[in-house]
PDB file of N, CA, C, O and CB in Angstrom:
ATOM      1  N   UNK A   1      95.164 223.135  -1.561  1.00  0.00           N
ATOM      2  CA  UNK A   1      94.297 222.058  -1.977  1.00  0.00           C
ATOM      3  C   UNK A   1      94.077 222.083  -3.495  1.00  0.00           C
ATOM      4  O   UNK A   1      94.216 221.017  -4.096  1.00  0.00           O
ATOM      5  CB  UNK A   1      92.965 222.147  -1.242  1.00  0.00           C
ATOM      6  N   UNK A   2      93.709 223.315  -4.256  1.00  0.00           N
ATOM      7  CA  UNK A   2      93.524 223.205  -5.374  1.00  0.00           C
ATOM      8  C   UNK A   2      94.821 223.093  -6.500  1.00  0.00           C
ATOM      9  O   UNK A   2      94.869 222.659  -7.651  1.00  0.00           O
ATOM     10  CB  UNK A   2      92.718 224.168  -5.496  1.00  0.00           C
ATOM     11  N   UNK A   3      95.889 223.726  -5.552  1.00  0.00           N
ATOM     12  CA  UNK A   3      97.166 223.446  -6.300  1.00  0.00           C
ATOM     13  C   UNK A   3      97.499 221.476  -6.419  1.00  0.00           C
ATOM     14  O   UNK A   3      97.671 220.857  -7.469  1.00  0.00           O
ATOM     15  CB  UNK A   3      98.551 224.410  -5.249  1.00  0.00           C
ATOM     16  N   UNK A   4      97.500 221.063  -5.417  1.00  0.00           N
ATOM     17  CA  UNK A   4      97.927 219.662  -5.236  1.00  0.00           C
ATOM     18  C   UNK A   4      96.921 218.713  -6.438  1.00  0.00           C
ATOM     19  O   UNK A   4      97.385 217.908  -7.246  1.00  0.00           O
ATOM     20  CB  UNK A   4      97.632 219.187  -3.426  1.00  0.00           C
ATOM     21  N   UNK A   5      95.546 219.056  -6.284  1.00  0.00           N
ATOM     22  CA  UNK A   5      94.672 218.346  -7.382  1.00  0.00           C
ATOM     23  C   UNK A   5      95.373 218.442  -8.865  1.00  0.00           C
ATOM     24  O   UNK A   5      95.840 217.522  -9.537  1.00  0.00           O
ATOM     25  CB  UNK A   5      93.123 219.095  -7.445  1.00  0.00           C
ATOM     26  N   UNK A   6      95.301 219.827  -9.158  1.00  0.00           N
ATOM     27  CA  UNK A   6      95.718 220.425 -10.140  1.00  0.00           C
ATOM     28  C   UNK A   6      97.107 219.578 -10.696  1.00  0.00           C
ATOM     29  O   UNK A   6      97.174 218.996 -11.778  1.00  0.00           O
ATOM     30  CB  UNK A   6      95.880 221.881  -9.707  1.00  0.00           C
ATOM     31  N   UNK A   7      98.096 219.657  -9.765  1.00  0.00           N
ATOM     32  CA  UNK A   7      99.668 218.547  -9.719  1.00  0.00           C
ATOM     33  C   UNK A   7      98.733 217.667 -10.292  1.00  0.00           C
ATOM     34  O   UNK A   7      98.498 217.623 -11.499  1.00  0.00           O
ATOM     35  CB  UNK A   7     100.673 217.893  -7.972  1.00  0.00           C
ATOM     36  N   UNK A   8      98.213 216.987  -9.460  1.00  0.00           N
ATOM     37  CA  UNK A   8      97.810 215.351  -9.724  1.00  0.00           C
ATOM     38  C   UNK A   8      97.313 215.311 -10.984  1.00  0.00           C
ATOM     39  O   UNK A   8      97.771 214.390 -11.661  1.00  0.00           O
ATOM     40  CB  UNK A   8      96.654 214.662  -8.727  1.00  0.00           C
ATOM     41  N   UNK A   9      96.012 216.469 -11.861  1.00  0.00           N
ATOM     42  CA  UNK A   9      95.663 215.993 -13.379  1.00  0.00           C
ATOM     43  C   UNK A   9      97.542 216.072 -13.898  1.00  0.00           C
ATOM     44  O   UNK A   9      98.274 215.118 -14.161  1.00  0.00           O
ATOM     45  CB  UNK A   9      94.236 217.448 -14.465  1.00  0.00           C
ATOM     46  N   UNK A  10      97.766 217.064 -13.898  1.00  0.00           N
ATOM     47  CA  UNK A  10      98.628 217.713 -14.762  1.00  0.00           C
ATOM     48  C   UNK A  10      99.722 216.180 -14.622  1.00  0.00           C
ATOM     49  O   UNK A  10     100.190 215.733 -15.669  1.00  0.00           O
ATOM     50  CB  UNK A  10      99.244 219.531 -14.146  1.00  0.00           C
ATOM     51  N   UNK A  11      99.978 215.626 -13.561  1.00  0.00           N
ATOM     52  CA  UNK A  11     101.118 215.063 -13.571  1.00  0.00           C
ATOM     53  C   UNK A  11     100.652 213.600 -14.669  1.00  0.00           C
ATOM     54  O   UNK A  11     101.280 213.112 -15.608  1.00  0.00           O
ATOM     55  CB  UNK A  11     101.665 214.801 -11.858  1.00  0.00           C
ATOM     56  N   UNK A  12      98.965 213.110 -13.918  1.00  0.00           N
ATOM     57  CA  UNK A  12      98.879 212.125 -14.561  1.00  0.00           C
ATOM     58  C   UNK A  12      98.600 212.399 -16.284  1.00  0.00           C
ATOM     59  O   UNK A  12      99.046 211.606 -17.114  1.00  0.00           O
ATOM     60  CB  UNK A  12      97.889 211.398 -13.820  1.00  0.00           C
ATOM     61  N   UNK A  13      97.870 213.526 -16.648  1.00  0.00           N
ATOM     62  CA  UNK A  13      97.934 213.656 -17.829  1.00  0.00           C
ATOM     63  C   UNK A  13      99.226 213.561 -18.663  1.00  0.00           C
ATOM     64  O   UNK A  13      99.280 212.965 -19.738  1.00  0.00           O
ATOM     65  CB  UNK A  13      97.400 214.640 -17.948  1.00  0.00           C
ATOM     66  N   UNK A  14     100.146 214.124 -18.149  1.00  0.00           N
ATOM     67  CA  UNK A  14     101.594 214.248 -19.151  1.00  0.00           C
ATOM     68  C   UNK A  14     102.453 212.878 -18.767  1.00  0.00           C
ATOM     69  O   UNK A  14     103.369 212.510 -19.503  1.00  0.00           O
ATOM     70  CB  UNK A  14     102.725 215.884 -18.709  1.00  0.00           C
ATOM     71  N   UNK A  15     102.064 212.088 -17.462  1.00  0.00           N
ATOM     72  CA  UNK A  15     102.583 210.951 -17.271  1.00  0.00           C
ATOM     73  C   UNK A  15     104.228 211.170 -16.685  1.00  0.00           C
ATOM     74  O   UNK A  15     105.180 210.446 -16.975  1.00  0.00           O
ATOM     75  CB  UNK A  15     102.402 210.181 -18.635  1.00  0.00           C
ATOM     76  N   UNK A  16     104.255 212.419 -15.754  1.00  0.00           N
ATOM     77  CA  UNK A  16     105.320 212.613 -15.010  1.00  0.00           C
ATOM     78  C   UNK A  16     105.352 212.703 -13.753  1.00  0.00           C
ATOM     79  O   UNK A  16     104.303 212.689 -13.110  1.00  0.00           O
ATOM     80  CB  UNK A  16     105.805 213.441 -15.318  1.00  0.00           C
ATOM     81  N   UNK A  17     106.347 212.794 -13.266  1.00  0.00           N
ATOM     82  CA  UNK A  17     106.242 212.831 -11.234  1.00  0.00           C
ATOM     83  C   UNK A  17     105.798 214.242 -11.245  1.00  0.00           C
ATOM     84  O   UNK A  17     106.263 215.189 -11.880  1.00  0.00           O
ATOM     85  CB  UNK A  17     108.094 212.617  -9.998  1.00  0.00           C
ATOM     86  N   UNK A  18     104.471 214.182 -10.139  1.00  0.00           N
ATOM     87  CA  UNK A  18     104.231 215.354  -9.402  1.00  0.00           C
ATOM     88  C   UNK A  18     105.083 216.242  -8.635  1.00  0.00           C
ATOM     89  O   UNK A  18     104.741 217.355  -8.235  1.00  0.00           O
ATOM     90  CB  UNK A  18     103.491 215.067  -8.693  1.00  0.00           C
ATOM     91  N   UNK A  19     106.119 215.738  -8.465  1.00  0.00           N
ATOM     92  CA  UNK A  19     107.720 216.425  -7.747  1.00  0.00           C
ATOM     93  C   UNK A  19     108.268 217.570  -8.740  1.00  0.00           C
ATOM     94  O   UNK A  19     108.833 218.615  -8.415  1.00  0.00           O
ATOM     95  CB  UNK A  19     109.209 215.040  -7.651  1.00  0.00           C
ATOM     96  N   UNK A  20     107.973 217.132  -9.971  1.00  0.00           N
ATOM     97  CA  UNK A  20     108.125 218.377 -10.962  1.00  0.00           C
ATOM     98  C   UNK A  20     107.699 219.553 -11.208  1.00  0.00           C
ATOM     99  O   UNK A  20     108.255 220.416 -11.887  1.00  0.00           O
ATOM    100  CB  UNK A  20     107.941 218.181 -11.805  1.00  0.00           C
ATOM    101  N   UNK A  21     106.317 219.626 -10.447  1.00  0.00           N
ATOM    102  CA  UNK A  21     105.592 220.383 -11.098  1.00  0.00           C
ATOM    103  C   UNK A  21     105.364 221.317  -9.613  1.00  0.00           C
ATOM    104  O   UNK A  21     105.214 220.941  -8.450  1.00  0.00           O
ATOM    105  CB  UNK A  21     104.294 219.595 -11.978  1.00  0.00           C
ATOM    106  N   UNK A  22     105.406 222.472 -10.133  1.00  0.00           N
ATOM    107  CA  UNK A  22     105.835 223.969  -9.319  1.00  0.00           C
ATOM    108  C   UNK A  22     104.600 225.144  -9.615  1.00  0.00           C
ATOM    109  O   UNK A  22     103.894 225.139 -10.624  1.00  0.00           O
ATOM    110  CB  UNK A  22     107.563 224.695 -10.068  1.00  0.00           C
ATOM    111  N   UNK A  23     104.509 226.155  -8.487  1.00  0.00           N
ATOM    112  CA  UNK A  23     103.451 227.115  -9.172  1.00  0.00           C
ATOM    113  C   UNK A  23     104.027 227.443 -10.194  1.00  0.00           C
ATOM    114  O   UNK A  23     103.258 227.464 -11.155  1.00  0.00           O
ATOM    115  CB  UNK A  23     102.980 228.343  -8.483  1.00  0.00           C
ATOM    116  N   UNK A  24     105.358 227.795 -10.494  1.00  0.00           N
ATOM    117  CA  UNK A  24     105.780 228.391 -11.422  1.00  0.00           C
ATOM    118  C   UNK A  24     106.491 228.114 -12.230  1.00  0.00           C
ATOM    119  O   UNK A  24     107.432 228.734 -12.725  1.00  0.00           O
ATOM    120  CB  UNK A  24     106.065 229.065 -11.198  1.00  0.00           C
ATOM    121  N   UNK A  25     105.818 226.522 -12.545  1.00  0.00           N
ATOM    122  CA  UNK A  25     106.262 225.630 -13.743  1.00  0.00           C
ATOM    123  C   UNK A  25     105.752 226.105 -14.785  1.00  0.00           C
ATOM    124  O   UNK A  25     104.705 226.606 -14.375  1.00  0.00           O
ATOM    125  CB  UNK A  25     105.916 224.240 -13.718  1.00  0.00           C
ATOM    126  N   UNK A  26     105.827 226.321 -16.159  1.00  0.00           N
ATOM    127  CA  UNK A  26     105.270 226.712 -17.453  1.00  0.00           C
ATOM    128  C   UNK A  26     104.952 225.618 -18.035  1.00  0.00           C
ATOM    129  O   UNK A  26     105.747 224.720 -18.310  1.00  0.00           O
ATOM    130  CB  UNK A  26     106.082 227.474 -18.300  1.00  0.00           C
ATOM    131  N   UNK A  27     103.305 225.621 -18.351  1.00  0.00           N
ATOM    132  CA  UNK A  27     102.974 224.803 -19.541  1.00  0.00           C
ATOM    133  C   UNK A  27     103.635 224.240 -20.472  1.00  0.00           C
ATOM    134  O   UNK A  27     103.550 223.071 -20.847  1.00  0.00           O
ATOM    135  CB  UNK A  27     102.376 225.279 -20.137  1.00  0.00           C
ATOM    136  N   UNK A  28     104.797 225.683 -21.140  1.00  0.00           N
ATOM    137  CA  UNK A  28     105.601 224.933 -22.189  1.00  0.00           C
ATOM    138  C   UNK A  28     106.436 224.384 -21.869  1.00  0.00           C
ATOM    139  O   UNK A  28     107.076 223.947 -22.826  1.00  0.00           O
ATOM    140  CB  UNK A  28     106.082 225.464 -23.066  1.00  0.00           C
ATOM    141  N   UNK A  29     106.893 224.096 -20.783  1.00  0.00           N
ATOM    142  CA  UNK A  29     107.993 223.429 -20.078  1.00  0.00           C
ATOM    143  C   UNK A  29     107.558 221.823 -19.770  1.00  0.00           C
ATOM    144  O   UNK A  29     108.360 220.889 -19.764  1.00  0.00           O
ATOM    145  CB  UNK A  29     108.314 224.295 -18.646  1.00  0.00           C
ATOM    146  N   UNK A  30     105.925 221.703 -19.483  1.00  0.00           N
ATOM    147  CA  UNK A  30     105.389 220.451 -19.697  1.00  0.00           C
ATOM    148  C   UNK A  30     105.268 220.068 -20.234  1.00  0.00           C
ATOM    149  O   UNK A  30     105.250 218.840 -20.158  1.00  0.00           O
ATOM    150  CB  UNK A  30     104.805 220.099 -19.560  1.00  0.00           C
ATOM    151  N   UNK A  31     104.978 220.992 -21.777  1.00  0.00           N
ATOM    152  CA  UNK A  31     105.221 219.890 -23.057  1.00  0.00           C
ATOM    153  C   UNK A  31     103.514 219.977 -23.325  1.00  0.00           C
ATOM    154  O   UNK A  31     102.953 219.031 -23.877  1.00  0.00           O
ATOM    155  CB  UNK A  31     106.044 217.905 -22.556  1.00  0.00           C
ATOM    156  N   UNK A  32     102.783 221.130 -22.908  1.00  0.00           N
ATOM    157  CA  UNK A  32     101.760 221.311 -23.044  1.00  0.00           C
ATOM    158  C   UNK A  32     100.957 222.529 -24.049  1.00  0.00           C
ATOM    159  O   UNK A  32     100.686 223.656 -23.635  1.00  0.00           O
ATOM    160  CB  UNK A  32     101.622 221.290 -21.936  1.00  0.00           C
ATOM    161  N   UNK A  33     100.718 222.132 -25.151  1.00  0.00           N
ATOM    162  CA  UNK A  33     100.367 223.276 -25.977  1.00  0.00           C
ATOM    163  C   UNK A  33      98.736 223.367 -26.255  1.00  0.00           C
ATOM    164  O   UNK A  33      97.989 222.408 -26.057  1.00  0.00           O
ATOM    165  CB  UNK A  33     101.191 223.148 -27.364  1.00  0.00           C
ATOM    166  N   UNK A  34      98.455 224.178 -26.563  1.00  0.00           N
ATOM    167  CA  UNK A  34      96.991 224.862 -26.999  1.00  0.00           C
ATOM    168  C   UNK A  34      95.488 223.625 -26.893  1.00  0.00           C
ATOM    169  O   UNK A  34      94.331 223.812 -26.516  1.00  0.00           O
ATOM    170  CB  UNK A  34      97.245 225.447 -28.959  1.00  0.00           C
ATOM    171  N   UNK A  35      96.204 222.371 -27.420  1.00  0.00           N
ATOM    172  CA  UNK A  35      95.313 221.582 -27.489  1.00  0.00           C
ATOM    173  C   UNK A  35      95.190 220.662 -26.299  1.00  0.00           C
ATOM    174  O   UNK A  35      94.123 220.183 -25.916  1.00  0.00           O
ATOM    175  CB  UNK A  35      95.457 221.008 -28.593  1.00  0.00           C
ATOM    176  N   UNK A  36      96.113 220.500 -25.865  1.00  0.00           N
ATOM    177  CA  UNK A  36      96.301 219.905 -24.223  1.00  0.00           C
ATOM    178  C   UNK A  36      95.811 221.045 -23.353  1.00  0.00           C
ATOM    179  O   UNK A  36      95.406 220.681 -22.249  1.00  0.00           O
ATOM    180  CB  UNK A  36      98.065 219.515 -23.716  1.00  0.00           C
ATOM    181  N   UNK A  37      95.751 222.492 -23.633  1.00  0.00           N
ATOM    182  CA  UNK A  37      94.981 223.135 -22.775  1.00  0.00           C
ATOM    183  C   UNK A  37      94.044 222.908 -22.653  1.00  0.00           C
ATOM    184  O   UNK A  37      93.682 222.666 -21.501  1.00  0.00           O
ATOM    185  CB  UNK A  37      94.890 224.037 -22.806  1.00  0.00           C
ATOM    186  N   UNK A  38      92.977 222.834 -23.839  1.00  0.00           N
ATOM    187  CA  UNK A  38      91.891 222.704 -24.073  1.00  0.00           C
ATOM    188  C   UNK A  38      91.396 221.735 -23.061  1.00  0.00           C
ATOM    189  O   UNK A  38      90.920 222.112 -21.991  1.00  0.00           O
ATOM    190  CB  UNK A  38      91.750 222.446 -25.328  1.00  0.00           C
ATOM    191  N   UNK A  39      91.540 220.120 -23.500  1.00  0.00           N
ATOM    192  CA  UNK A  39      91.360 219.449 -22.700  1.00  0.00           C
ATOM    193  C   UNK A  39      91.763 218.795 -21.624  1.00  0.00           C
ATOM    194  O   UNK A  39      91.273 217.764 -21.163  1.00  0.00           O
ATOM    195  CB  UNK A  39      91.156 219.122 -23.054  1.00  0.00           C
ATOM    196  N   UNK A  40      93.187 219.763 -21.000  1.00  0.00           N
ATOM    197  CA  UNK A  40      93.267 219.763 -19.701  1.00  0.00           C
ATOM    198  C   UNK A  40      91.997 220.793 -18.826  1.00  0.00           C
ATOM    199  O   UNK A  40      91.911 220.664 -17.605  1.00  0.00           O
ATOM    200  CB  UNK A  40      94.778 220.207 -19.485  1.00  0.00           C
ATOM    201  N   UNK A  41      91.294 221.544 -19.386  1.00  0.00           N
ATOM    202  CA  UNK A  41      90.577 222.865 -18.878  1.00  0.00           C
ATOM    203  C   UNK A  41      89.141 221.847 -18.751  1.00  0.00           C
ATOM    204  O   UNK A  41      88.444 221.901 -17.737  1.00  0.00           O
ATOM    205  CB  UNK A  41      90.548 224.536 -20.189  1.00  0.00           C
ATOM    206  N   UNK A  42      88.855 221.062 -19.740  1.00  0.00           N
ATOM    207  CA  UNK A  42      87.897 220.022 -19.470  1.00  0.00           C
ATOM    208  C   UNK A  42      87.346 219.401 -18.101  1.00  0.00           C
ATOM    209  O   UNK A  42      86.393 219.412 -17.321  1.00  0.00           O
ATOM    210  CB  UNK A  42      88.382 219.089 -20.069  1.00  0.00           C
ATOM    211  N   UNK A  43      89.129 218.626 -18.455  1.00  0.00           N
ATOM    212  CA  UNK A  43      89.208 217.904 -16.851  1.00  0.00           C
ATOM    213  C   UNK A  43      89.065 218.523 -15.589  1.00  0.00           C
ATOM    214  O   UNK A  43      88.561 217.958 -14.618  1.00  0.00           O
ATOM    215  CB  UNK A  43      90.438 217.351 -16.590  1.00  0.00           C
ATOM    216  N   UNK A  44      89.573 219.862 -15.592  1.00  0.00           N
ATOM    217  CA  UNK A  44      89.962 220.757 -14.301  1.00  0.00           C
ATOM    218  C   UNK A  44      88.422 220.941 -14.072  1.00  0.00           C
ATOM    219  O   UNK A  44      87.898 220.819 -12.965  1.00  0.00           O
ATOM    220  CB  UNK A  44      91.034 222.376 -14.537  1.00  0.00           C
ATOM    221  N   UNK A  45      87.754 221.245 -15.219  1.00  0.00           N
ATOM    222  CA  UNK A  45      86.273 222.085 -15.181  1.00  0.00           C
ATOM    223  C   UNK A  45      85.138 220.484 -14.415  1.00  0.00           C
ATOM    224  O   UNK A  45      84.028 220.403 -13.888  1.00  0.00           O
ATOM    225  CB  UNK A  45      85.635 222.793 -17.510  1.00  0.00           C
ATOM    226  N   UNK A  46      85.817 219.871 -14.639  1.00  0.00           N
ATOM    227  CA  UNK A  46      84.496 218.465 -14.118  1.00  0.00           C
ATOM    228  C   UNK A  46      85.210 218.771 -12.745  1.00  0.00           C
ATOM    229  O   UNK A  46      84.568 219.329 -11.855  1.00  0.00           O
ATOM    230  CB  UNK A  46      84.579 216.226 -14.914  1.00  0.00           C
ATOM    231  N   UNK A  47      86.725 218.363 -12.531  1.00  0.00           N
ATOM    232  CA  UNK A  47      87.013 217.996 -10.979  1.00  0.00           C
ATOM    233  C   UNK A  47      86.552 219.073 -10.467  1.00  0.00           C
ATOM    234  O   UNK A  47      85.371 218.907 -10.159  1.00  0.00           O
ATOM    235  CB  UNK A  47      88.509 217.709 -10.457  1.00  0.00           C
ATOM    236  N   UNK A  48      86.966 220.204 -10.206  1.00  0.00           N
ATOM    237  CA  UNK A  48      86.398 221.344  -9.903  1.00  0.00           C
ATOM    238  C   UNK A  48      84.968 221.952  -9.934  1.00  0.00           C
ATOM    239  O   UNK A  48      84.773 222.931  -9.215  1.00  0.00           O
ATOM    240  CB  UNK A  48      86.976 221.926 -10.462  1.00  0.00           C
ATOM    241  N   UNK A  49      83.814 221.409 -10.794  1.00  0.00           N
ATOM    242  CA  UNK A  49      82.582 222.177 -11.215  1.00  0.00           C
ATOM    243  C   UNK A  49      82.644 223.532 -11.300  1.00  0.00           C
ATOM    244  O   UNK A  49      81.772 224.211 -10.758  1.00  0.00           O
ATOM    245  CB  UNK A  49      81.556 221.958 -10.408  1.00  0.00           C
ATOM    246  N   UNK A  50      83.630 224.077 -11.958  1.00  0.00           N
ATOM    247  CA  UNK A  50      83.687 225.316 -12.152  1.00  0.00           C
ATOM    248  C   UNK A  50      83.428 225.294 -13.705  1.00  0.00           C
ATOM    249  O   UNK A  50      83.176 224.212 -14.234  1.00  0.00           O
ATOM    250  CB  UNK A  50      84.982 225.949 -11.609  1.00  0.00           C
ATOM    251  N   UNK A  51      83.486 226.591 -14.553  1.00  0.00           N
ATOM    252  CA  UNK A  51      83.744 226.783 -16.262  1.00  0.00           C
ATOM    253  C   UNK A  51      85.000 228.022 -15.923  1.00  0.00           C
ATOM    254  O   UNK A  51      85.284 229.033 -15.282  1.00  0.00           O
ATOM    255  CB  UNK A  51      81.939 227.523 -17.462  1.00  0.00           C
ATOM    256  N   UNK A  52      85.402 227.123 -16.817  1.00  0.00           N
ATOM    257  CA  UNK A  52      87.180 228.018 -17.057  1.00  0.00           C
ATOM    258  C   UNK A  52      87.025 228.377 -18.049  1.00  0.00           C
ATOM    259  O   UNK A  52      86.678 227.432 -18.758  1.00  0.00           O
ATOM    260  CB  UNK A  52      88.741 227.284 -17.109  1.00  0.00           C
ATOM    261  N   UNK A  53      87.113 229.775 -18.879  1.00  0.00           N
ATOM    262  CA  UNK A  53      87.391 230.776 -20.268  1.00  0.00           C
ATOM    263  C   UNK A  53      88.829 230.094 -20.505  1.00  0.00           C
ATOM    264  O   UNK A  53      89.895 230.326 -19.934  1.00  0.00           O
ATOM    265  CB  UNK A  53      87.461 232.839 -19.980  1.00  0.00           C
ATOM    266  N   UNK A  54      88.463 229.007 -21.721  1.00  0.00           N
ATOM    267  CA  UNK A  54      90.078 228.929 -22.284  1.00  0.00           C
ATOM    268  C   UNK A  54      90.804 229.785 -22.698  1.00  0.00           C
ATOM    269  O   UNK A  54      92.008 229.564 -22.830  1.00  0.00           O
ATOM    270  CB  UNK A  54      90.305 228.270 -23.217  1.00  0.00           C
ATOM    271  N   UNK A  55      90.105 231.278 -23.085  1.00  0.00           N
ATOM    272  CA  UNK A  55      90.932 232.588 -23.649  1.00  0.00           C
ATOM    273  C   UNK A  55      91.668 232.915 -22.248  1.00  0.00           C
ATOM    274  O   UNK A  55      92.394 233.889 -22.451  1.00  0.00           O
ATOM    275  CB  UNK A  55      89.825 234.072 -24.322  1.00  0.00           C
ATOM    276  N   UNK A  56      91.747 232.570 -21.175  1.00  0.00           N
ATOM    277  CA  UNK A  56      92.460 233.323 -20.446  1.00  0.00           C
ATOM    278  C   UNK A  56      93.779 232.994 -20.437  1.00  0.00           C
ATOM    279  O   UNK A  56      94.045 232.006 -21.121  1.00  0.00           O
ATOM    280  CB  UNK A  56      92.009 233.372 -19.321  1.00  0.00           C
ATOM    281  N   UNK A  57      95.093 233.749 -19.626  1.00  0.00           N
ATOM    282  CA  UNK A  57      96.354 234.100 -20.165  1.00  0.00           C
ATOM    283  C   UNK A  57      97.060 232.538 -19.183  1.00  0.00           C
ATOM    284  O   UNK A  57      97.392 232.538 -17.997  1.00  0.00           O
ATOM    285  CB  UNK A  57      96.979 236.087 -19.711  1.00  0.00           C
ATOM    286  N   UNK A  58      97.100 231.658 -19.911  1.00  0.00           N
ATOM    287  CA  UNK A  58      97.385 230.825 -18.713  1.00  0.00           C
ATOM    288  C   UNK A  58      98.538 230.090 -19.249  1.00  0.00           C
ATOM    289  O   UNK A  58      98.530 229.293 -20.187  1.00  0.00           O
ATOM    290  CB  UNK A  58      96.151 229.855 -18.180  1.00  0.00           C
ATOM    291  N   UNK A  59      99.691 230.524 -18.412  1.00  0.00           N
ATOM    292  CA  UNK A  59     100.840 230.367 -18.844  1.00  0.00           C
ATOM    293  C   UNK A  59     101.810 229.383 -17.850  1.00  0.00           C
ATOM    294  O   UNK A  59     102.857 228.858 -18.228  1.00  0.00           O
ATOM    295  CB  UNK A  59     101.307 231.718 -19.058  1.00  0.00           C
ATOM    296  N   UNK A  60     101.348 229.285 -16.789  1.00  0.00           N
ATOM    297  CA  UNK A  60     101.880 228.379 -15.911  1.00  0.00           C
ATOM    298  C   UNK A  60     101.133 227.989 -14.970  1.00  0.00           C
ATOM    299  O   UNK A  60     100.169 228.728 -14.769  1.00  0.00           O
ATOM    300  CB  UNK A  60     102.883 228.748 -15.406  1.00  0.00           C
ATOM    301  N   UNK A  61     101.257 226.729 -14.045  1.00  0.00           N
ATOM    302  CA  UNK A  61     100.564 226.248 -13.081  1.00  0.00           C
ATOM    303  C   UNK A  61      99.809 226.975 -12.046  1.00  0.00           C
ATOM    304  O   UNK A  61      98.740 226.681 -11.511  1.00  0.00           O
ATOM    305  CB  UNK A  61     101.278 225.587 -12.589  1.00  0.00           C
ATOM    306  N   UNK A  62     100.532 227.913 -11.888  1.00  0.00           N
ATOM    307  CA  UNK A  62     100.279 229.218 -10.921  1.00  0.00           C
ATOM    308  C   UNK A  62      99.064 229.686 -11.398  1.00  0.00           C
ATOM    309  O   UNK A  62      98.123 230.020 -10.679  1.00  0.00           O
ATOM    310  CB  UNK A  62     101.420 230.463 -10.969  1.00  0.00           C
ATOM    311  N   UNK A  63      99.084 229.714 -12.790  1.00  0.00           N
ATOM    312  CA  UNK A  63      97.590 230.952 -13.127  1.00  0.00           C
ATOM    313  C   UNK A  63      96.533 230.137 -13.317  1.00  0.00           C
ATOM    314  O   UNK A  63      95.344 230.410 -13.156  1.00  0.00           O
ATOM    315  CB  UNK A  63      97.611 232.054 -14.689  1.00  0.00           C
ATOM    316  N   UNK A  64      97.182 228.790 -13.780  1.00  0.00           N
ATOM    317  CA  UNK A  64      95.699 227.521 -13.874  1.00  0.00           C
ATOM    318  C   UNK A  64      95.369 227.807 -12.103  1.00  0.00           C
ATOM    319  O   UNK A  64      94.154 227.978 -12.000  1.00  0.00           O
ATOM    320  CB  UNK A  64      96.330 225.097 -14.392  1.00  0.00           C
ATOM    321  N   UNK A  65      95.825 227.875 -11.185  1.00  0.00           N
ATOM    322  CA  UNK A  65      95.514 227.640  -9.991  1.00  0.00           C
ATOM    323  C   UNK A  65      94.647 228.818  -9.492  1.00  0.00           C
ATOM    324  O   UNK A  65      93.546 228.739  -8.947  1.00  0.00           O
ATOM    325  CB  UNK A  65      96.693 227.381  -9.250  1.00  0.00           C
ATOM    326  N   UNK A  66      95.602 230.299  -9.886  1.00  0.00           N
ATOM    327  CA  UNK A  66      94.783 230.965  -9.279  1.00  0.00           C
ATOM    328  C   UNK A  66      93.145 231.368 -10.267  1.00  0.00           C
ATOM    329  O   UNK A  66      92.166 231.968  -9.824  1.00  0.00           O
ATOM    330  CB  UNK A  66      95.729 232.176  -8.844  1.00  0.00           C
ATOM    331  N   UNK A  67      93.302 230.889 -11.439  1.00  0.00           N
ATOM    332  CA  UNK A  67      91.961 231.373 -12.350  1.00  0.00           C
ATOM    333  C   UNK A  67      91.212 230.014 -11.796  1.00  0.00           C
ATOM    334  O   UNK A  67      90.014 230.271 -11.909  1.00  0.00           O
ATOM    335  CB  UNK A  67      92.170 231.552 -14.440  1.00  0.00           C
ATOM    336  N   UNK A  68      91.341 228.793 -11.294  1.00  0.00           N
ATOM    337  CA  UNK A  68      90.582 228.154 -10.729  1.00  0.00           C
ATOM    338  C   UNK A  68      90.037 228.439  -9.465  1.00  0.00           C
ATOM    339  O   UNK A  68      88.862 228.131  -9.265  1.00  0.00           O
ATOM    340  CB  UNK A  68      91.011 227.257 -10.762  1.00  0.00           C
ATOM    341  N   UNK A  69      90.756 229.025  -8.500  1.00  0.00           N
ATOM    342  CA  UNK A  69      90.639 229.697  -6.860  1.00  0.00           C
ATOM    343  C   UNK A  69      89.529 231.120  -7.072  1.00  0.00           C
ATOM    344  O   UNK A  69      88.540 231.275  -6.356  1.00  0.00           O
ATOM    345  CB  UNK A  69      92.617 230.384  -6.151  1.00  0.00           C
ATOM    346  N   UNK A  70      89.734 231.617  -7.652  1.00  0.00           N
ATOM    347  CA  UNK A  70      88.572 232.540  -7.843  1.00  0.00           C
ATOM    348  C   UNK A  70      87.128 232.167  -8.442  1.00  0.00           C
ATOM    349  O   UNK A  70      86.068 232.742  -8.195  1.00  0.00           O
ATOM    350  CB  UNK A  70      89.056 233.511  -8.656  1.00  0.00           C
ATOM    351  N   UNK A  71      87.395 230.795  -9.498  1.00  0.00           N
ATOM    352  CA  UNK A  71      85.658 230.322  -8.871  1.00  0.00           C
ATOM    353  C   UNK A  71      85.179 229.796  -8.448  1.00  0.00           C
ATOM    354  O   UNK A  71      84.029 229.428  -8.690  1.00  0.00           O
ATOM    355  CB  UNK A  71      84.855 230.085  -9.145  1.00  0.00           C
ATOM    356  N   UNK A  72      86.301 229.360  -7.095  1.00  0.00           N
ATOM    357  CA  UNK A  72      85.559 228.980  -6.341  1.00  0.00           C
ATOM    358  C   UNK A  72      84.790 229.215  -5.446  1.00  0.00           C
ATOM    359  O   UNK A  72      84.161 228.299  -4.916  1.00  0.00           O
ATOM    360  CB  UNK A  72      85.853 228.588  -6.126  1.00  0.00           C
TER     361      UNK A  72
END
């Protein structure tokens, strides 16, 4: 569940098919750097009501997922 949401910002933010995007797709492979983290971590943090530490090591879809799954 939280992976599929997660697809859905990520896909509509970068404006690509959700078919692309894998746990173990890399950020930089989306075309997503430091400042698109930022305020992708925004978005995740409203859909979710969680607070995400942007310092954490988040390097692919997988770790946005699982650093979101643990607060939940």
């Amino acid at each position: 569940m939280v992976f599929e949401k997660v697809k859905t910002i990520l896909a509509d933010y970068k404006e690509i098919d959700e078919s692309s995007i894998e746990l173990d797709t890399t950020m930089e492979s989306l075309g997503i750097d430091s400042l698109d983290t930022v305020e992708l971590v925004m978005n995740l943090e409203d859909e979710f009501d969680v607070e995400i530490e942007v310092d954490e090591d988040i390097k692919t879809v997988g770790d946005l997922v699982k650093i979101i799954e643990g607060l939940l």
